[in-house]
C-alpha positions, 0 to 999 in steps of 0.5 A: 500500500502506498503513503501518499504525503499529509499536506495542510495549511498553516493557520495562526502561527508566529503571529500570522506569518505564515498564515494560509502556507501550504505545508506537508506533515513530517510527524505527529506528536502528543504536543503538535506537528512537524512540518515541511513548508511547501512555500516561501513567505517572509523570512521562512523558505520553502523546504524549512521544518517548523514546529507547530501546535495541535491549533496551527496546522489544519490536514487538507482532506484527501482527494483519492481517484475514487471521488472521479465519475466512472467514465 
């Protein structure tokens, strides 16, 4: 079975920042996320790990290729 990437937006953090950045999960925590910014914005770059809490990631929903009308 194939992973396929966590992907998410980043909401609330360092004051705003980095708010509505595209980032994918790294880890998960009992504290929060890791996550790999997919973006540049500010003094952040795209490719930086960011710590952040339970409130500051939101996870995307998955689109899987069943969703797609039969043809």
């Amino acid at each position: 079975m194939r992973k396929y990437p966590v992907l998410g937006t980043i909401t609330v953090a360092f004051d705003g920042v980095l708010d509505g950045v595209q980032a994918q999960l790294i880890r998960r925590s009992k504290l929060g996320y890791t996550v790999e910014l997919l973006e540049a914005k500010d003094a952040f770059h795209k490719g930086d790990h960011v710590e952040l809490s339970l409130a500051e990631f939101t996870i995307n929903p998955r689109k899987s290729g069943h969703d797609s009308p039969a043809l």
